[in-house]
C-alpha positions as CSV (number, residue, x, y, z in Angstrom):
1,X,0.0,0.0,0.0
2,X,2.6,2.3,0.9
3,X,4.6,1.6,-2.3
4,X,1.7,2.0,-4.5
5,X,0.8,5.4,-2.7
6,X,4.3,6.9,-3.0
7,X,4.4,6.3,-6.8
8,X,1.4,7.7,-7.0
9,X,2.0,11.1,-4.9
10,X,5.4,11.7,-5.5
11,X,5.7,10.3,-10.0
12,X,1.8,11.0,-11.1
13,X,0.4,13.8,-9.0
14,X,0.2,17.1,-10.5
15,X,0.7,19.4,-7.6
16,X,-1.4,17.0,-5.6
17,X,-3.9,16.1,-7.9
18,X,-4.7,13.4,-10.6
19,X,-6.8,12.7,-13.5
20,X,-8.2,8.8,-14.0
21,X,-5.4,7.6,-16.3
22,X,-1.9,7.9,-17.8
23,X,0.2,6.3,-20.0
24,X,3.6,4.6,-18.7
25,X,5.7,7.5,-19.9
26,X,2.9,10.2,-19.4
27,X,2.5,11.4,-22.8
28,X,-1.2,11.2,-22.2
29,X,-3.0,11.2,-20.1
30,X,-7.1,10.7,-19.4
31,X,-10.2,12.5,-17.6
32,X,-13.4,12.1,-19.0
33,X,-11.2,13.6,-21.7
34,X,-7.7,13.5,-22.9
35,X,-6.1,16.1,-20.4
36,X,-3.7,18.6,-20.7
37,X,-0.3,17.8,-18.8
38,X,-1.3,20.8,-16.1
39,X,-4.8,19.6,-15.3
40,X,-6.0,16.8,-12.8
41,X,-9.9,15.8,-12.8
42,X,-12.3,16.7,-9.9
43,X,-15.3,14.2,-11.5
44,X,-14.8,11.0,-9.8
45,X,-12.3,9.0,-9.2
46,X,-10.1,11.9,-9.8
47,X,-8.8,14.0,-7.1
48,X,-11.1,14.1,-4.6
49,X,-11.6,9.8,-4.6
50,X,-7.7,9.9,-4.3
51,X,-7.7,12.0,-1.3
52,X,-11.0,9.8,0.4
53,X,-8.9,6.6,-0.3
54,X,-5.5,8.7,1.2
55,X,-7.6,9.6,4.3
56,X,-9.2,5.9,4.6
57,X,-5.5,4.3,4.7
58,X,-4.5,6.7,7.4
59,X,-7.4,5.6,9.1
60,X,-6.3,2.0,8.7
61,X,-2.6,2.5,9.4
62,X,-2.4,5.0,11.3
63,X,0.7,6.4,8.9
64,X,0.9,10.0,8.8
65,X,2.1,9.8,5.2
66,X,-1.3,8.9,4.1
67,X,-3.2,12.1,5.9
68,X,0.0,14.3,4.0
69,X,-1.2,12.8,0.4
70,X,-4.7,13.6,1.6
71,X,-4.0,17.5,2.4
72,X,-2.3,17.8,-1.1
73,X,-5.1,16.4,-2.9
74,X,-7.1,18.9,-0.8
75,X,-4.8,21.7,-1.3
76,X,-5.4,20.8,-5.3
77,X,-9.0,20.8,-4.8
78,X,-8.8,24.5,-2.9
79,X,-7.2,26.2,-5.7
80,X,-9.4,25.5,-7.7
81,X,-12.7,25.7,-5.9
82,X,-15.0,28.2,-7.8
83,X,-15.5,32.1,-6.7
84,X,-19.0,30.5,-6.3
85,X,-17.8,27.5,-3.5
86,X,-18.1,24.9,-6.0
87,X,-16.1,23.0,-8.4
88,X,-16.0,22.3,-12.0
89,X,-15.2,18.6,-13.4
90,X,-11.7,19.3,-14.0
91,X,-9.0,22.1,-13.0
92,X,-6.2,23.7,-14.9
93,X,-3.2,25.1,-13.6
94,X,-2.2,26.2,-16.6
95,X,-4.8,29.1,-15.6
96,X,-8.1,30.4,-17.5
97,X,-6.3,30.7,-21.0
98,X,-5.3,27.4,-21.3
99,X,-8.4,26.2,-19.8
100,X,-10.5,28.1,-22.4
101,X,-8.3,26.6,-25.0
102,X,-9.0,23.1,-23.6
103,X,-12.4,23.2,-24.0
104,X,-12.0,24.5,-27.6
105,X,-10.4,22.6,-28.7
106,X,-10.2,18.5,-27.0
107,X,-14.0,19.6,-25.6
108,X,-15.4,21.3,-28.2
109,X,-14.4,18.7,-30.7
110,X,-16.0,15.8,-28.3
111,X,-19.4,14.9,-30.3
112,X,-21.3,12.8,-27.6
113,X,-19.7,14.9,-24.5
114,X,-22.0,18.1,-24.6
115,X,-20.9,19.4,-21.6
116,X,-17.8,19.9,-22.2
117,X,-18.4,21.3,-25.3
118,X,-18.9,25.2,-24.0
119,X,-16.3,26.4,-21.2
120,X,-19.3,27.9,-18.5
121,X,-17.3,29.2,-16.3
122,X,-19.2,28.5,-13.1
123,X,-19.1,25.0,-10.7
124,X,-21.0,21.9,-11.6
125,X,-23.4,19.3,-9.4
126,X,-23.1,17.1,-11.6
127,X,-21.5,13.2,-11.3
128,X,-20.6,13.9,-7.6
129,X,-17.3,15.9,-8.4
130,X,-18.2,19.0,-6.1
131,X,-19.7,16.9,-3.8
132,X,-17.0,14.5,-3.2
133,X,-14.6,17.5,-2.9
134,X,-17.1,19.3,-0.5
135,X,-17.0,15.5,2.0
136,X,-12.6,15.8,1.7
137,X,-12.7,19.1,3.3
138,X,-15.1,18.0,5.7
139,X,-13.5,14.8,6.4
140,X,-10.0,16.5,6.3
141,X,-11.5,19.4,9.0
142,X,-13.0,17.1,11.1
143,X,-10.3,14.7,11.6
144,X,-8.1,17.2,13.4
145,X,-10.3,20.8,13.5
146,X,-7.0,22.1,11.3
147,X,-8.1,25.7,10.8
148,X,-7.0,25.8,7.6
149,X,-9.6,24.1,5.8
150,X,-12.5,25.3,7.5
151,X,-12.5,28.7,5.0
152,X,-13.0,26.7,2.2
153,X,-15.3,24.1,4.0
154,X,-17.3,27.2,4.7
155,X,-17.3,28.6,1.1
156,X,-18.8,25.1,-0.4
157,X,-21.5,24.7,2.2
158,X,-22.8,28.4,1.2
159,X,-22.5,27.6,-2.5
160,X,-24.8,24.2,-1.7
161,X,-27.3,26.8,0.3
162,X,-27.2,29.4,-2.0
163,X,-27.7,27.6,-4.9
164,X,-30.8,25.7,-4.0
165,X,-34.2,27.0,-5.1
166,X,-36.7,27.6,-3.0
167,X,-38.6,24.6,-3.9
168,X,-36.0,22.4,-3.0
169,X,-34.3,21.4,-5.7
170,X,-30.5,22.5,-7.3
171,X,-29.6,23.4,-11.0
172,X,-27.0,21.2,-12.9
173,X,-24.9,24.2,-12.5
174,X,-24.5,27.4,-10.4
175,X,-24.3,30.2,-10.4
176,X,-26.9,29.9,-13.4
177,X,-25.8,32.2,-16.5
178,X,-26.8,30.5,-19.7
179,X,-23.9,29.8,-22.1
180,X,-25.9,29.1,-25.2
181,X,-29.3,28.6,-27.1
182,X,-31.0,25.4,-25.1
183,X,-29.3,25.5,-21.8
184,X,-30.7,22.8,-19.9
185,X,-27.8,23.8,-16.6
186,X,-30.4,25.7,-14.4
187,X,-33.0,23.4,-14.6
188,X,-34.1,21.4,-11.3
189,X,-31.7,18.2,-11.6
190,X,-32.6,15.0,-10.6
191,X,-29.8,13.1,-12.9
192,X,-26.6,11.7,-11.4
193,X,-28.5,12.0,-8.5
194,X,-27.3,15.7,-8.0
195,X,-30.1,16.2,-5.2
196,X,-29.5,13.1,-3.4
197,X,-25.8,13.9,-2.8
198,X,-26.3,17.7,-1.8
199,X,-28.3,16.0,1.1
200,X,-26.1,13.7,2.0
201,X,-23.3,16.3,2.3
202,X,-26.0,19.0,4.4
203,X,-26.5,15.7,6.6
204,X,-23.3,14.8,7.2
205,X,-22.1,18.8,8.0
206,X,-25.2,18.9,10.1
207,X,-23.7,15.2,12.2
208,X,-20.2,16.5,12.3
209,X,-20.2,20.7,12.7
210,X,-23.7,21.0,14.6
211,X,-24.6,23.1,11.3
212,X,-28.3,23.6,12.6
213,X,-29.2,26.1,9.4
214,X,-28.3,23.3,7.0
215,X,-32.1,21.9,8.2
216,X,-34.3,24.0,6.5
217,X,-32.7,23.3,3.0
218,X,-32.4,19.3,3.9
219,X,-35.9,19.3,4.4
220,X,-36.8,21.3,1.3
221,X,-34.4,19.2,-0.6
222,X,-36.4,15.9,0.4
223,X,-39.4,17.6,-0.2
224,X,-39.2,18.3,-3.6
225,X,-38.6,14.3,-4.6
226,X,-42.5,14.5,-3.0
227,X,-43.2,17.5,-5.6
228,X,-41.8,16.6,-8.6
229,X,-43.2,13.4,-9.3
230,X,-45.9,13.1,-12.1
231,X,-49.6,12.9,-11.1
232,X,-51.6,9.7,-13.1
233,X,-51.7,8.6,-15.1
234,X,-47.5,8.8,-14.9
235,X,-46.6,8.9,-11.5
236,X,-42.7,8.7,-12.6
237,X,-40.1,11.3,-12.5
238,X,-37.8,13.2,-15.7
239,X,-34.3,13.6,-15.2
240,X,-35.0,17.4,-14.9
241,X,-37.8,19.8,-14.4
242,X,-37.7,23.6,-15.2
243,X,-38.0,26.0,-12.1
244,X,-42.4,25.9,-12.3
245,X,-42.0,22.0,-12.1
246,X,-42.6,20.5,-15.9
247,X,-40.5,17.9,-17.1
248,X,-37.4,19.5,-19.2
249,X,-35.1,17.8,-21.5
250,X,-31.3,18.0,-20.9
251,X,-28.6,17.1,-23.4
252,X,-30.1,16.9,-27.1
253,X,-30.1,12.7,-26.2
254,X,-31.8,13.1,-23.3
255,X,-35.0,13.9,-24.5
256,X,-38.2,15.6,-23.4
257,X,-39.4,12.5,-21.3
258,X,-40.1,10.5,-17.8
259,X,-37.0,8.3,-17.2
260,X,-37.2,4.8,-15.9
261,X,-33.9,5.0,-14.2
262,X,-34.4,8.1,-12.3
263,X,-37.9,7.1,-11.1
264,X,-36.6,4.1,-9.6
265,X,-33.5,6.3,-8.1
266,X,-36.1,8.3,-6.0
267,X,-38.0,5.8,-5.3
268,X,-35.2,4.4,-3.5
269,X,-34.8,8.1,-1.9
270,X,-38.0,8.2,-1.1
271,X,-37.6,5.3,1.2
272,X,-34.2,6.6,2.2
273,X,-35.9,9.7,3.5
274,X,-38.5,7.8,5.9
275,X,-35.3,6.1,8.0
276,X,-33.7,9.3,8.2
277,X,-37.2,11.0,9.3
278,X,-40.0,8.5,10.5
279,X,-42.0,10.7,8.1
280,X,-44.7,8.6,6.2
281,X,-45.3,11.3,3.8
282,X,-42.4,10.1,1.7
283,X,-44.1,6.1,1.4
284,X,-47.1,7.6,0.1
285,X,-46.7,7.5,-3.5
286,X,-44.0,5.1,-3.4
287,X,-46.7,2.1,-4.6
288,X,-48.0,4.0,-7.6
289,X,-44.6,4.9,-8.5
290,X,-43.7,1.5,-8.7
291,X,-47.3,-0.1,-10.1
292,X,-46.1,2.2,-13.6
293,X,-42.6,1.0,-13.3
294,X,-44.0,-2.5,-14.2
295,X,-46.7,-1.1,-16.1
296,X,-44.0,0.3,-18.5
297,X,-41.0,-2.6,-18.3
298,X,-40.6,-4.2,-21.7
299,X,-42.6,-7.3,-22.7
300,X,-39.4,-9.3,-22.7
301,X,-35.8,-8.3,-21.5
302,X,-33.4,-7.4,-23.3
303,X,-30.4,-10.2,-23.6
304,X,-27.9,-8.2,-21.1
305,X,-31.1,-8.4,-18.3
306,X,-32.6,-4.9,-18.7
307,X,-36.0,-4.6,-18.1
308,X,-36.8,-1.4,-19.0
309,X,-36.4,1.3,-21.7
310,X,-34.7,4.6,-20.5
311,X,-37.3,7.0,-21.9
312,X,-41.0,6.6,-21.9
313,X,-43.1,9.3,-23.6
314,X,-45.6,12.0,-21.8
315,X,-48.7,11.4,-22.2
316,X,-48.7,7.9,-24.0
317,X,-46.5,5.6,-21.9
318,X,-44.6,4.8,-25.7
319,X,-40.8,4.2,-25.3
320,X,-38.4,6.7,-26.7
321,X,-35.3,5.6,-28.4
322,X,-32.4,8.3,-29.0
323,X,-30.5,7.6,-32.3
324,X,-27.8,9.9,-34.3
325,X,-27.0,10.5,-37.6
326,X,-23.2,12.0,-38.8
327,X,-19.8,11.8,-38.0
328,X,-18.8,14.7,-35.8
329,X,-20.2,17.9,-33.7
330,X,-20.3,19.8,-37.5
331,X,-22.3,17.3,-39.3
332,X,-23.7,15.0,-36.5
333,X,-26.9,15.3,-34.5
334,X,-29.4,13.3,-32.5
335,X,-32.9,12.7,-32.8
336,X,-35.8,10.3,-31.3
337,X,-38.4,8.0,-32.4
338,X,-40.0,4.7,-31.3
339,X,-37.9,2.5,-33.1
340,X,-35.5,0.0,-30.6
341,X,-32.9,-0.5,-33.3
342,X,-29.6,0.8,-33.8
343,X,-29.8,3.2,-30.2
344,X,-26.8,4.2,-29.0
345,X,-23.9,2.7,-27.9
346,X,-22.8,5.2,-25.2
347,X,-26.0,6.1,-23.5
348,X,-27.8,3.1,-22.5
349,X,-31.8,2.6,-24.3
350,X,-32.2,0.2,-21.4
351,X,-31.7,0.1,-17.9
352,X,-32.3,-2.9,-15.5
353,X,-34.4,-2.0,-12.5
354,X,-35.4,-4.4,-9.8
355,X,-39.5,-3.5,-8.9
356,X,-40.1,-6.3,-6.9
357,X,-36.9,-5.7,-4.5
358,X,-38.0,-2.3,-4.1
359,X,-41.7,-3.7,-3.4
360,X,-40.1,-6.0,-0.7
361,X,-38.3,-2.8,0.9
362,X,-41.2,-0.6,0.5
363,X,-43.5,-3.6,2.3
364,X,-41.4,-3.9,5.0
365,X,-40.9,0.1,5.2
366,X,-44.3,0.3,5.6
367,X,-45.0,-2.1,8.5
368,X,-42.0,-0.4,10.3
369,X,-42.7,1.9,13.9
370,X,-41.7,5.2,12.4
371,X,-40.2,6.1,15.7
372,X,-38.0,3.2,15.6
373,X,-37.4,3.0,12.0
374,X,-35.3,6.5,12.3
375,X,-34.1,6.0,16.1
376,X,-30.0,6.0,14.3
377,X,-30.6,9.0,12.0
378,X,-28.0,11.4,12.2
379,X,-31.0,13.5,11.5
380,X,-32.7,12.6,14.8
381,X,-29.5,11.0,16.9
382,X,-26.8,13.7,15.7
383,X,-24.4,13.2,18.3
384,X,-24.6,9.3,18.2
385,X,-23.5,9.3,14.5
386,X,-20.0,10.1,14.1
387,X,-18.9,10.3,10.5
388,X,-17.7,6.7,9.2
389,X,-14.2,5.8,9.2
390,X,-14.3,4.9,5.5
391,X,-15.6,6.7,2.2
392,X,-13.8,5.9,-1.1
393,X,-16.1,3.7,-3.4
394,X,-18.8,3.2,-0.4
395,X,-22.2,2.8,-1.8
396,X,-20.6,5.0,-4.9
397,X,-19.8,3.9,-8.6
398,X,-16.9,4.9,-10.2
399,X,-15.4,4.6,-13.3
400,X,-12.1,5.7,-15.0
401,X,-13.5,4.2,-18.4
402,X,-10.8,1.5,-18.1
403,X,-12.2,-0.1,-14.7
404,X,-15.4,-0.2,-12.9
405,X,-15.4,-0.5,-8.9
406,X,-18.5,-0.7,-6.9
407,X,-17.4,-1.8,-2.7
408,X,-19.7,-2.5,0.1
409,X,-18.2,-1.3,3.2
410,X,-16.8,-4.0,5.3
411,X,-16.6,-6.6,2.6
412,X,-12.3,-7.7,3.0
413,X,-11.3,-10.2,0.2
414,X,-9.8,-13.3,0.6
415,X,-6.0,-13.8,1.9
416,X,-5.0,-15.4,-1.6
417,X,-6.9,-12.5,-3.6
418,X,-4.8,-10.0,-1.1
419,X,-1.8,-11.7,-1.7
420,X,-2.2,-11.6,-5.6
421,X,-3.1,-8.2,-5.7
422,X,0.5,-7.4,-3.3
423,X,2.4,-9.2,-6.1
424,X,0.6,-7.7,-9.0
425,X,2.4,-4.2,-8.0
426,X,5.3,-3.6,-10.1
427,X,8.6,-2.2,-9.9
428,X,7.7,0.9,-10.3
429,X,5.1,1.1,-7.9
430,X,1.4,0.7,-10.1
431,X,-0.9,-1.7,-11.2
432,X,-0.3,-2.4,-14.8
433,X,-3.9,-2.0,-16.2
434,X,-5.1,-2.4,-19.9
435,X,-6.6,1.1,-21.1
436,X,-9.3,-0.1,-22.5
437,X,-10.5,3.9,-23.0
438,X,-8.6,6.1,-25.5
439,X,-9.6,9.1,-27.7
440,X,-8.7,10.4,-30.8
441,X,-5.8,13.0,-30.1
442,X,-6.7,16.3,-31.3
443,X,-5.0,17.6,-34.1
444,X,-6.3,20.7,-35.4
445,X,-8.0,19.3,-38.0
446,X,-11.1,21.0,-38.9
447,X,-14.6,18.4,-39.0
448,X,-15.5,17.0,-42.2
449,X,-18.7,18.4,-43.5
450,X,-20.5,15.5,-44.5
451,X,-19.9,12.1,-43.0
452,X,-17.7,9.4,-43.9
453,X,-19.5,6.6,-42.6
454,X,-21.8,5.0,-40.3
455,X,-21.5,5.8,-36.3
456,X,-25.3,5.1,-35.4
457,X,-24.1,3.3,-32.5
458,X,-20.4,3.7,-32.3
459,X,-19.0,5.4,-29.2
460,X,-16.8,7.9,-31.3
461,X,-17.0,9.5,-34.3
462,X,-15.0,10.2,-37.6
463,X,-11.0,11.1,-36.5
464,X,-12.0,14.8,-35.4
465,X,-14.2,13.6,-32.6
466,X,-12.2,13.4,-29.5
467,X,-14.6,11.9,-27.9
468,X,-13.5,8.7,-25.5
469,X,-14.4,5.2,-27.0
470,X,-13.3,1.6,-26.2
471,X,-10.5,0.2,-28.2
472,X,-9.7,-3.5,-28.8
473,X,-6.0,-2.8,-28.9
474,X,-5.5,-1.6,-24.9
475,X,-2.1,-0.7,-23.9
476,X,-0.9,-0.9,-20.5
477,X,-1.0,1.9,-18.2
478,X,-1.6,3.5,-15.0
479,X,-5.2,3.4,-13.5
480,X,-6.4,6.1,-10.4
481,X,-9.1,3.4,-10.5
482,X,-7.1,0.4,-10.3
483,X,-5.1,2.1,-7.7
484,X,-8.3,3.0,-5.4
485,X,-10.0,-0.3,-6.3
486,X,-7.0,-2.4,-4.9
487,X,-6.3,0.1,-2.1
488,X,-9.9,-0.2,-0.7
489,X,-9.7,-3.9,-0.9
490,X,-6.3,-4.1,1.3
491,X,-7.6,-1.3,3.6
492,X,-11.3,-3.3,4.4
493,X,-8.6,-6.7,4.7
494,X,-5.9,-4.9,7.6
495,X,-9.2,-3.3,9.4
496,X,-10.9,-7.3,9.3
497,X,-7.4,-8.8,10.5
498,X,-7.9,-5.8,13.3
């Protein structure tokens, strides 16, 4: 563990931080994104999942080395926190000029990534990045009230207040200035569960500082799950509403439409929200909700076990399919009709959602004591709560496009599997990892005006789309996801052996 981490902070990090992947002799290196040399990614697992993983070894060791790595990835994270308190998915330290560059050139150019196509020059919600940063600080503060941090702390726990409308909800991004025709960034945001994680970081400052004013805006927050969702004969939830509560569309795939996926997300917030309150206002629709999730799940599923299509239409219950036509952001564009074939190969058409599992947890919700049900809430039994002693990949997906980690706290692997993964580590001090994800470097050329081929359902276009895509000739590399994947599996296996 400690070898692995010293290659990492002293040969890979960028003035403490890190993007999700490199190649051997760093000529390259990977976000979302190919990444310029001075930039390191916020979006998890970039900096902010290094620096939870940093903090969870020095919890498991003890070794002050580890809480060091952590304050530099924080330190990272702090200079480039937004005016506003929040963060944007990546950070340059190459400054605003060669940010602004970045995204017109590498983003700009990347077909399928819209939003990084416009530099917006605000802070993001979305896919956890400014939350995960805003739970470091916390974490970091906490662990030894260091005064240093609590400026900062402060500034992204305004931004999360400030930002919230009054209804409840939060925009995709803040502060909200549109950037072009079709904005969809101040719209109420329920996708990558941008609500959900602003609550769990008000709950957590509210368990760990005694932040009483955070409760107002928790409650609002829970609130508008209860709002929001569709009266019959759609009881489901879009991935986005505008500010007078009608369902909004968001990037041009993500169409005017209820989404399966994010109805059963709240759903299972929903729930969520009665242990941490008792209150049985949030089971209340909870069985309608989940009577038109099987009402709309396909008549078969699909080979891969999904059950459901992503999109179902207002107003006629019809699936939606998302296809796309061209080659690159000058000639390509997207569109949507009711036909299943040929949908996109990098946003999925059909999701797998368990109803019946969320039945059984809604049945046995419901014959629960509400009283007893949220006795442990740090809502209810603050000072009984502390914060846990773990964080990085708990109950959180992440991806650096070349691996996929989902842990359960508290689940060690086996001695042999331990002892593999010790001998795996190389000289150097990585994992060697296949990079399955590349891109097509940039090269100044300009998009072709008409296409030069098919890319219906490819993940990248013609060889001006930047955008990433898999390859089937990987070349080994070094993995921030590898790395925290391996590092969370020895940590959980020292604290069982404790």
């Amino acid at each position: 563990m400690k070898r692995a981490t010293e290659f990492m902070v002293e040969t890979v990090a960028y003035k403490g931080g890190y993007v999700w992947s490199y190649l051997p002799d760093f000529s390259r290196r990977w976000g979302e994104l190919e990444a310029k040399p001075t930039m390191i990614w916020v979006q998890p697992p970039g900096t902010a999942t290094m620096g939870h993983t940093f903090l969870d070894a020095y919890h498991a060791t003890g070794d002050e080395y580890y809480y060091r790595a952590a304050e530099q990835a924080a330190d990272a994270l702090i200079w480039g926190q937004d005016p506003s308190g929040g963060w944007n998915y990546l950070i340059d330290f190459g400054g605003e000029a060669s940010l602004k560059d970045w995204y017109a050139t590498y983003g700009h150019n990347a077909w399928r990534m819209e939003e990084f196509q416009h530099y917006w020059g605000n802070a993001t919600f979305d896919d956890a990045g400014t939350s995960e940063a805003m739970q470091l600080l916390l974490r970091l503060y906490v662990e030894k009230r260091d005064p240093k941090y609590r400026p900062a702390l402060e500034k992204a726990l305004n931004f999360v207040l400030e930002s919230q409308y009054p209804i409840g909800g939060w925009p995709q991004r803040y502060p909200v200035k549109p950037a072009f025709t079709g904005d969809y960034t101040g719209h109420i945001t329920f996708n990558d569960d941008v609500a959900g994680e602003n609550i769990k970081f008000l709950i957590m400052a509210y368990q760990a500082l005694g932040e009483t004013r955070v409760l107002d805006a928790i409650n609002r927050a829970m609130t508008s799950f209860i709002v929001t969702q569709q009266g019959q004969p759609q009881p489901g939830w879009a991935l986005q509403y505008t500010t007078d509560l009608k369902p909004a569309a968001a990037r041009t795939y993500e169409p005017w439409a209820l989404a399966t996926h994010t109805t059963a997300g709240n759903i299972a917030q929903l729930m969520s929200f009665y242990e941490l309150t008792g209150d049985t206002k949030f089971l209340a629709r909870v069985p309608e909700a989940l009577d038109w999730l099987e009402k709309v799940r396909l008549a078969k599923p699909t080979a891969d076990g999904r059950t459901h299509p992503t999109f179902i239409e207002i107003g006629t219950d019809r699936p939606l399919y998302v296809h796309r036509r061209g080659s690159n952001v000058e000639n390509g564009a997207y569109y949507v009709d009711y036909n299943p074939e040929k949908t996109l190969g990098h946003y999925g058409a059909f999701r797998k959602i368990d109803v019946a599992g969320m039945r059984r947890r809604y049945e046995r919700l419901k014959a629960s004591d509400p009283a007893k049900v949220a006795a442990d809430s740090p809502l209810i039994a603050r000072n009984a709560v502390p914060l846990p002693r773990f964080f990085a990949t708990r109950d959180l997906e992440t991806s650096d496009l070349n691996v996929h980690a989902q842990k359960d706290a508290g689940n060690a692997p086996p001695a042999d599997k331990v002892a593999a993964m010790v001998q795996s580590l190389n000289a150097q001090g990585y994992w060697p990892t296949p990079l399955v994800s590349t891109s097509n470097p940039y090269t100044g050329a300009k998009p072709l005006a008409k296409p030069d081929g098919d890319y219906a359902t490819a993940h990248v276009g013609d060889r001006t789309d930047t955008s990433p895509y898999p390859t089937k000739t990987p070349v080994i590399g070094i993995s921030t996801g590898t790395y925290i994947q391996n590092m969370t599996s020895l940590i959980d296996y020292l604290d069982q052996g404790r």
